[in-house]
C-alpha positions as CSV (number, residue, x, y, z in Angstrom):
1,X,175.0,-174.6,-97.9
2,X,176.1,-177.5,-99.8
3,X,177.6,-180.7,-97.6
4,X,180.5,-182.6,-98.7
5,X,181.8,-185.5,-97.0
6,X,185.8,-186.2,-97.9
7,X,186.5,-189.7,-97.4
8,X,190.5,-189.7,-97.6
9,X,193.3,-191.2,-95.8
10,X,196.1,-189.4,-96.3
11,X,196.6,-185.6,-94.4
12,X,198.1,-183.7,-96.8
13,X,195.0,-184.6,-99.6
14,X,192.4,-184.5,-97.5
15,X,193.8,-181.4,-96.2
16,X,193.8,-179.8,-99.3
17,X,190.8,-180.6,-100.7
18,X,189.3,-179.4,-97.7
19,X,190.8,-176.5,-98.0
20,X,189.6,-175.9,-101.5
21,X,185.7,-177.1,-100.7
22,X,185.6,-174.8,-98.5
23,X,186.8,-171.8,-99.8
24,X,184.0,-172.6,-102.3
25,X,182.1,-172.4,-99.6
26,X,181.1,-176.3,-99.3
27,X,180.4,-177.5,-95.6
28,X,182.9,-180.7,-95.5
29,X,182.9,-183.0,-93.3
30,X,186.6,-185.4,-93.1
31,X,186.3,-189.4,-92.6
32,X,190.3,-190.7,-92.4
33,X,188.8,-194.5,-93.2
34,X,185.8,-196.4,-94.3
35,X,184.5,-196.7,-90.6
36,X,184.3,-193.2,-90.1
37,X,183.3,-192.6,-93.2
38,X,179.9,-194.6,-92.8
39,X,179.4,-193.7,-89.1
40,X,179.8,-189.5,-90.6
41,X,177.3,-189.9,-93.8
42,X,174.4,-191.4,-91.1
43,X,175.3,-188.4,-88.9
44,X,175.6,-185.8,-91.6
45,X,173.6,-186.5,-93.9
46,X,175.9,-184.8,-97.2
47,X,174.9,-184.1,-100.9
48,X,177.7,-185.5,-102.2
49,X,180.6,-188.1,-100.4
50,X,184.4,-187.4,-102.3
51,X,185.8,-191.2,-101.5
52,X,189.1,-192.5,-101.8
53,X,189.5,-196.2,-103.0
54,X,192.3,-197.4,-100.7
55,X,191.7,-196.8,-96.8
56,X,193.3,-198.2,-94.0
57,X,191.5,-200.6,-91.7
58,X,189.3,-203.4,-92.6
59,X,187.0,-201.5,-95.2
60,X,187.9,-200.3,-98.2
61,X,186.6,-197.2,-100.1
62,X,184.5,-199.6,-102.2
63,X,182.4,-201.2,-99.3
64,X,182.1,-197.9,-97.3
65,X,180.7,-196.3,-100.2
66,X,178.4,-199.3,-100.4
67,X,176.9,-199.2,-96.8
68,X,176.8,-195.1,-97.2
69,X,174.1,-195.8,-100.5
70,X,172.5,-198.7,-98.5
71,X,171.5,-196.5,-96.2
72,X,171.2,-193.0,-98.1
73,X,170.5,-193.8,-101.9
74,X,170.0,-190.1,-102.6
75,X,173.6,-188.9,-101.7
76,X,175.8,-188.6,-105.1
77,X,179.1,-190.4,-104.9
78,X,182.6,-188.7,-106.7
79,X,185.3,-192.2,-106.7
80,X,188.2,-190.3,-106.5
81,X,191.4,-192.5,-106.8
82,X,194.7,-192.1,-108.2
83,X,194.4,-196.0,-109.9
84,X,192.3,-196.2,-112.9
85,X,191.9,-200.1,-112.7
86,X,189.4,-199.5,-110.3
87,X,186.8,-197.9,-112.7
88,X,185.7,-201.4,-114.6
89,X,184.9,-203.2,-111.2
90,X,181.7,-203.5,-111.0
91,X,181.0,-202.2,-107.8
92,X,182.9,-198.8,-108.7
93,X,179.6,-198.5,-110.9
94,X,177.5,-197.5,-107.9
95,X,179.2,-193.7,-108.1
96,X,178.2,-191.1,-109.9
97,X,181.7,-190.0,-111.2
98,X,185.0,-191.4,-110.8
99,X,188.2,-189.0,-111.0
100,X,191.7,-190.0,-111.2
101,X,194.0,-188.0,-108.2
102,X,196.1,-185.3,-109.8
103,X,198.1,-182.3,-109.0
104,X,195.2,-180.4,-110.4
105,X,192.3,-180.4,-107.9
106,X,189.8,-178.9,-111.0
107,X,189.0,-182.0,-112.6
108,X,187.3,-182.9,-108.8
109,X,185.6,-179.6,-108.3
110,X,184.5,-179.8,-111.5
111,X,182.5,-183.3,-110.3
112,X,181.9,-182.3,-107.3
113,X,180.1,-178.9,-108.6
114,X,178.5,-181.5,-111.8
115,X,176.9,-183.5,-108.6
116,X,175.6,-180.9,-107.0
117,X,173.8,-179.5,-110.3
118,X,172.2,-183.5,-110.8
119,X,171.6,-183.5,-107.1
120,X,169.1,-179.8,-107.8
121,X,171.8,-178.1,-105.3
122,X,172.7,-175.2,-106.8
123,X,177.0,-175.3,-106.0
124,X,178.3,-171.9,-103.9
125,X,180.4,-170.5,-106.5
C-alpha cells in the first residue's frame, strides 16, 4: 500500500485530502507543521510527502521539505500551495510537482498518482 505523508496546517484541508487518499486506498500519514512533518517522514518512511508552503511555527513548508530530502532523497515531493509565487524560488525546485490549492482536489491526485507511477509504485486505484 502506497504511503502518503500530508503536510498541511489547516483541519478542514488536511481533513479532506485525507479523506480522499484514503478512500483511494493511500496509507496517509498527517504532519500539522514542518516539525512534525520531518520528525513523521524519518518514522514513516512515505512514497510521496503532499506539503503545504505556509506552516505555523518556526519552519516553513520549504525547509521541512528540505530536511525530509536530506535525509530520504528517494521520497517524491507534491508542493501543494494555494500561492503561485512560490514556484520560481529556487528551493521550490527540489519537488517533483507543484499544485496550486483549489476546490477541485483532482489536479492533486492526479500528482500524487503521477508520483507514484515515477516512484515504480503502482497507485491503488
Amino acid at each position: 500500500m502506497p504511503r502518503i505523508l500530508l503536510v498541511e496546517d489547516e483541519e478542514s484541508v488536511r481533513l479532506l485530502y485525507q479523506q480522499e487518499l484514503e478512500e483511494r486506498g493511500y496509507e496517509v500519514f498527517c504532519a500539522k507543521d514542518g516539525r512534525m512533518a520531518v520528525q513523521l517522514a524519518q518514522q514513516a518512511s512515505p512514497d510521496v510527502v503532499i506539503m503545504d508552503i505556509n506552516l505555523p511555527e518556526k519552519m516553513d513548508g520549504l525547509e521541512s521539505m528540505s530536511r525530509i530530502l536530506s535525509h530520504d532523497r528517494s521520497v517524491l515531493v507534491i508542493i501543494n500551495t494555494g500561492y503561485s509565487e512560490y514556484k520560481d524560488s529556487f528551493k521550490s525546485w527540489m519537488a517533483d510537482a507543484y499544485v496550486l490549492k483549489t476546490a477541485d482536489v483532482q489536479p492533486l491526485m492526479q500528482a500524487v498518482e503521477e508520483a507514484l507511477r515515477k516512484k515504480g509504485v503502482a497507485p491503488t486505484v
